[in-house]
C-alpha positions in Angstrom: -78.5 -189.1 80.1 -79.9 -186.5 82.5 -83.7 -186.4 82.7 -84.2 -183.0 81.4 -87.5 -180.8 81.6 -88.8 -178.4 78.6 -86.3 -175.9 80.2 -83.3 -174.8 77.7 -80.2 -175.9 78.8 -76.9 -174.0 78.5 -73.5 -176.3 77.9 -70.3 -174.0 79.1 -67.7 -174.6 81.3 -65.5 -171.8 83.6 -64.4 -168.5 81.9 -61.7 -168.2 79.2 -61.5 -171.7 79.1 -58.8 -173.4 77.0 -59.1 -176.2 74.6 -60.2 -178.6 76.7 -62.9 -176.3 77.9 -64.1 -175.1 74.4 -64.2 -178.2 72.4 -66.5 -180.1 75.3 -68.8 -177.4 75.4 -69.0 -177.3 71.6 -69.0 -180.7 71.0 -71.4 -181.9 73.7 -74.3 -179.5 73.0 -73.8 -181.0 69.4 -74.0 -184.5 71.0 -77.5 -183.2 73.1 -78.9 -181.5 69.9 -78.5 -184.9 68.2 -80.6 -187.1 70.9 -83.1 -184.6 70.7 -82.2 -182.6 73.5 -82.5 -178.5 73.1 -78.8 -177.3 74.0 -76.8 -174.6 73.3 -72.8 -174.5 73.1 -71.8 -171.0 75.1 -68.7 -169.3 76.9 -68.1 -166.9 78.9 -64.9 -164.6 78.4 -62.1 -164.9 75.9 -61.3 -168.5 75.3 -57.1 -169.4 75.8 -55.0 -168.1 73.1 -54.4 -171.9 71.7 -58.3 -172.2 71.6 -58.7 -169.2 69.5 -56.2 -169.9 67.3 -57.7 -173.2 66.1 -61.3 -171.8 66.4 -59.7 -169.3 63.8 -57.9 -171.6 61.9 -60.8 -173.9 61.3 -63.3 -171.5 61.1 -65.8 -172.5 63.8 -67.9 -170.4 65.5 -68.9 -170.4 68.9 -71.4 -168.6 71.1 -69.6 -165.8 73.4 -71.6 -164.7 76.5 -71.3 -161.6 78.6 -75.0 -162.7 80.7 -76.4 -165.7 81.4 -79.5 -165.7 79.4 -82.7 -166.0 81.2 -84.2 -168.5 79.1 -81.5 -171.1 79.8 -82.4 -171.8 83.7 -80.7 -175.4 83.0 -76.6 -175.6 83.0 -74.4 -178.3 82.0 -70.8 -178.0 82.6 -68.2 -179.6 81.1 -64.1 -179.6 82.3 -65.5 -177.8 85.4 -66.7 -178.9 88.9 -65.4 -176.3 91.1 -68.4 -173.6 91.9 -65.0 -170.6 92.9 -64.5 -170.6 88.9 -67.5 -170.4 87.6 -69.6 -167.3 86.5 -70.9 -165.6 89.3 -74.0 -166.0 87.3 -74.5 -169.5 87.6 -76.2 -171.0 90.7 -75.6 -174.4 91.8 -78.9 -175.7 91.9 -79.2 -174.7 88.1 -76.6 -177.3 87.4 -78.1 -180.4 85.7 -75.0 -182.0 84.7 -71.2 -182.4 84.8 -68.4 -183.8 83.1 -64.9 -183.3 84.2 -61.6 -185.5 84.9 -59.4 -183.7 88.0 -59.5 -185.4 90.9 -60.0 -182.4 93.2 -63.5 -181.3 92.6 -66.1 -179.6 94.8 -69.3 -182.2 93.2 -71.0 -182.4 96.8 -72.2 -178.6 95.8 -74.2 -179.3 92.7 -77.0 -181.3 94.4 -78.9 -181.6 91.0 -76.3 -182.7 89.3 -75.6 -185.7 87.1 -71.9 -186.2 88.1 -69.4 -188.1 85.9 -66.0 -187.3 87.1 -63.5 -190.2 85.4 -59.7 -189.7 85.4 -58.9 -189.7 82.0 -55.9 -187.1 80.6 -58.8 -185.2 78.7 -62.2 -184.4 79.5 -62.7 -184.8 75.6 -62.3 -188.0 75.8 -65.2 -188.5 78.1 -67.2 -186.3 75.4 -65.7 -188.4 72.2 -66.5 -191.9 73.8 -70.2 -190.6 74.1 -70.5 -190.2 70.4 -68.8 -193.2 69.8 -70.5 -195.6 72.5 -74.4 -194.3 70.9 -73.1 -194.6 67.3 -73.7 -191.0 67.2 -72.5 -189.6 63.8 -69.9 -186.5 64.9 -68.7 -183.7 63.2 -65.5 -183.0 61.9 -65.6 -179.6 63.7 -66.7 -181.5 66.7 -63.8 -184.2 65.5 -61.0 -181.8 65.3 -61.2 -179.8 67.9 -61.8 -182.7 70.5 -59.0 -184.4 69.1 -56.9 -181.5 69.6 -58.2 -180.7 73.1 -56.8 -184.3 74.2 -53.4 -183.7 72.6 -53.6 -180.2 74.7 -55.0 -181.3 77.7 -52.2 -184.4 78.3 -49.6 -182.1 77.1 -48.4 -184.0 73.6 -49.2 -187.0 75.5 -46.2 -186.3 77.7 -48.2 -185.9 80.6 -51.2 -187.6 82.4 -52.3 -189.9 79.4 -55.0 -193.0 80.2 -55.5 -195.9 77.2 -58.6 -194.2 77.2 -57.2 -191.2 75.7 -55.2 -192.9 73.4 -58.2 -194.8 71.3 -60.4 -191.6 71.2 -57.2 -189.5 69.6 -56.8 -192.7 67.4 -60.9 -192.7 66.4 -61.4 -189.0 66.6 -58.7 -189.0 63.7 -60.3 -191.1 61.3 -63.0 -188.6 61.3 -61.2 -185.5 61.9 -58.9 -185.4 58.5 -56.1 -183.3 59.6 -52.6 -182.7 58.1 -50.3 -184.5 60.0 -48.6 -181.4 61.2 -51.9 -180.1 62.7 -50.9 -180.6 66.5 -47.6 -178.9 66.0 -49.0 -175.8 64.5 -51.0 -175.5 67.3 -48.3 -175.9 69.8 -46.1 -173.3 67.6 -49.2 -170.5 68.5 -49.6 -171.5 71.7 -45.9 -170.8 72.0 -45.9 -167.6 70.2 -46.7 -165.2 73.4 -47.4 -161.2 72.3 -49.5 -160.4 74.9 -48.4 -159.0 78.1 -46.7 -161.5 80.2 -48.9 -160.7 83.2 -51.9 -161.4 81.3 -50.5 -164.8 80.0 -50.1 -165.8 83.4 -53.7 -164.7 84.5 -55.0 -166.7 81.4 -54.2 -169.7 82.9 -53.9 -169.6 86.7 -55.7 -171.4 89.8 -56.8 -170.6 92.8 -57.2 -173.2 95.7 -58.4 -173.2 99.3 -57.0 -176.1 100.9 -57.3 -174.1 104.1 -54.8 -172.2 103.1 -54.7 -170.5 99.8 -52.4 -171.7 96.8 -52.5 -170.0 93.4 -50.5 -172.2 90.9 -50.3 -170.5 87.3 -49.1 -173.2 84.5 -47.3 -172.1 81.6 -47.5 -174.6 78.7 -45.3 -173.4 75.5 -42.4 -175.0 73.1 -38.7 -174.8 75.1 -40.4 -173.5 78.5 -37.0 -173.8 81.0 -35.3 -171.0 78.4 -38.4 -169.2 78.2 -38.7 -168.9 81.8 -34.9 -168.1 82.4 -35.3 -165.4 80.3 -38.1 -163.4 81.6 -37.3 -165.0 85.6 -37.8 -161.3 86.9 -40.4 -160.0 85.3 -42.4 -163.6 86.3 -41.3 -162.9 89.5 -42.8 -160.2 90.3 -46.2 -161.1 88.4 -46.3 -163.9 90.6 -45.6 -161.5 93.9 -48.2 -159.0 92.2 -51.0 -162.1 92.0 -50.3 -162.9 95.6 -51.0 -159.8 97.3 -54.0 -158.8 95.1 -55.4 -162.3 96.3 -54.4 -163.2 99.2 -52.5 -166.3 98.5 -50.6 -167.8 101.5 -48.8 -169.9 98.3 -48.1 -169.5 94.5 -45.7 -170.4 91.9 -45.2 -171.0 88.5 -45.7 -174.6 86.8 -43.8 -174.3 83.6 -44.1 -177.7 81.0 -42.4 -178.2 78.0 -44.8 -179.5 75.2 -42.4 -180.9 73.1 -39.4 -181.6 75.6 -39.7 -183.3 78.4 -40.4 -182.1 82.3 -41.3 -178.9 84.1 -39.4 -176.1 85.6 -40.9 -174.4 88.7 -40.5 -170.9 89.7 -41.4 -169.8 93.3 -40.5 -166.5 94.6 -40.7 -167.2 98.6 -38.8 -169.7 101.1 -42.6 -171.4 102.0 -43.5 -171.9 98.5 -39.8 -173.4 97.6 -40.1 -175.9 101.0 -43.6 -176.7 99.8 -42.6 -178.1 96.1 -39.3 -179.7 97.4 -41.5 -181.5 99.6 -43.5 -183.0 97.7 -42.3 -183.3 94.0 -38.4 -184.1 95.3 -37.2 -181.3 93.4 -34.5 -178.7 94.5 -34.6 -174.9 93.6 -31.9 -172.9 93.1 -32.7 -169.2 93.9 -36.2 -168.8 92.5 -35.9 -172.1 90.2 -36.1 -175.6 90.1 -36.6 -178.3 87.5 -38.2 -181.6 86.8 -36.7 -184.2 84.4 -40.8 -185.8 83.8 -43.8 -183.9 83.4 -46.5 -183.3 86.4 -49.6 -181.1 85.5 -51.0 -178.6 87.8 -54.3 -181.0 88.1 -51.6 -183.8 89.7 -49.9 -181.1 92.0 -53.2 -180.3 93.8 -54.2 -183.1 95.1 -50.5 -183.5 96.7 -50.5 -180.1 98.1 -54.3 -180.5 99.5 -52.2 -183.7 101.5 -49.6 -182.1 102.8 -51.3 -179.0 103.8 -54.0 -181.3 105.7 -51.5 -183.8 107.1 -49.9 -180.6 108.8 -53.2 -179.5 110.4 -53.6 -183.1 112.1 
């Protein structure tokens, strides 16, 4: 634990965060509050349409923030370590804390920071295992929506997926009480897209700078490859769009099939294409190529970061 002042401390993570995101912040200022510690649970944005639909669904309220408030000169992060994503708001040197799990991080720019960065498929994990290391009694709010987040966050335990992960899903349940169909309800809303396509993308796309820039949006949704084939224009030219307005020197698409199995990569240019065969052993075929396993986007960075830096050399 963090040796905190008398200063309130705000637990958030980076905007419109998705389940991962939401639950940690939720569930770790609940953690704080029961230690003793002042905290408050608060996001910034419109949370990932597979966030909202369980907040909705189980009826949990969370605190939505357009400012950071003055009072709350202390931040804790959770599911986020790179300082680009954050609120422009929040200063480094506020940062008292932070929990995350992706192997590229920028932690060397939160001097005050507590760092605890452990490769696990879910940063709820990390949160669960504090509860149940302290014999901290947890709610089933906190419960559910941490135990969904890992199911999210490793992709139906089809993608990166640590033993870890698989005893806090196991614990979490026993306190959770959730039909057994929970987890694919969730996955049938998170596959349900009405919004604007553009805007689905933007919900969940990263930006890197590995010296170059890469934007990689991922796309995580029942039956992706058909999805994908069926709107392979219009994606297209999103993903030509997003590259202009920001400068990208690379972007594609990182589709994953949540209750298949692999990916299916879309990438509009000849650099993009040479990038992802090089490093993933894949093929594409005009704009698309496919994966027979499942890599996340947070696996996919790191490999690029290599390649682009072993080219520099």
């Amino acid at each position: 634990m963090p040796n905190l002042s008398n200063k309130k401390i705000l637990v958030t993570t980076y905007p419109n965060p998705d389940m991962d995101g939401t639950a940690c912040v939720f569930a770790y200022a609940e953690f704080l509050n029961k230690k003793g510690i002042d905290a408050i649970s608060g996001i910034f944005g419109l949370p990932h349409r597979e966030a909202r639909y369980i907040l909705d669904k189980l009826n949990i309220k969370i605190n939505r923030l357009k400012l950071l408030p003055e009072s709350y000169e202390n931040i804790i992060l959770m599911d986020a370590s790179d300082l680009e994503a954050l609120p422009k708001q929040i200063k480094p040197d506020q940062v008292i804390e932070i929990i995350d799990h992706r192997k590229t991080n920028e932690k060397e720019k939160f001097a005050n920071a507590k760092i605890q960065i452990e490769l696990v498929g879910a940063c709820a994990t990390l949160i669960a295992e504090k509860f149940k290391q302290n014999n901290t009694l947890i709610s089933k709010n906190s419960a559910r929506l941490l135990y969904a987040a890992i199911f999210s966050n490793t992709d139906n335990f089809k993608g990166i997926v640590t033993d870890r992960d698989k005893n806090m899903v196991a614990w979490l349940n026993k306190q959770a009480d959730l039909p057994s169909d929970f987890i694919h309800e969730m996955f049938l809303a998170k596959s349900n897209i009405t919004e604007p396509l553009n805007e689905i993308l933007i919900q969940d796309f990263k930006a890197f700078d590995f010296n170059k820039k890469v934007g990689i949006a991922q796309l995580e949704i029942i039956d992706t490859n058909k999805f994908i084939k069926n709107n392979l224009s219009e994606i297209s030219k999103i993903l030509t769009k997003i590259q202009k307005e920001k400068s990208l020197d690379y972007i594609f698409l990182n589709g994953i099939d949540l209750e298949g199995a692999g990916n299916t990569f879309v990438a509009v240019n000849d650099i993009d294409k040479k990038l992802l065969e090089s490093i993933l052993d894949i093929k594409f075929t005009d704009n698309l190529a496919t994966s027979d396993h499942i890599i996340m986007r947070k696996e996919i960075a790191p490999l690029i970061k290599k390649n682009l830096e072993n080219k520099i050399k």
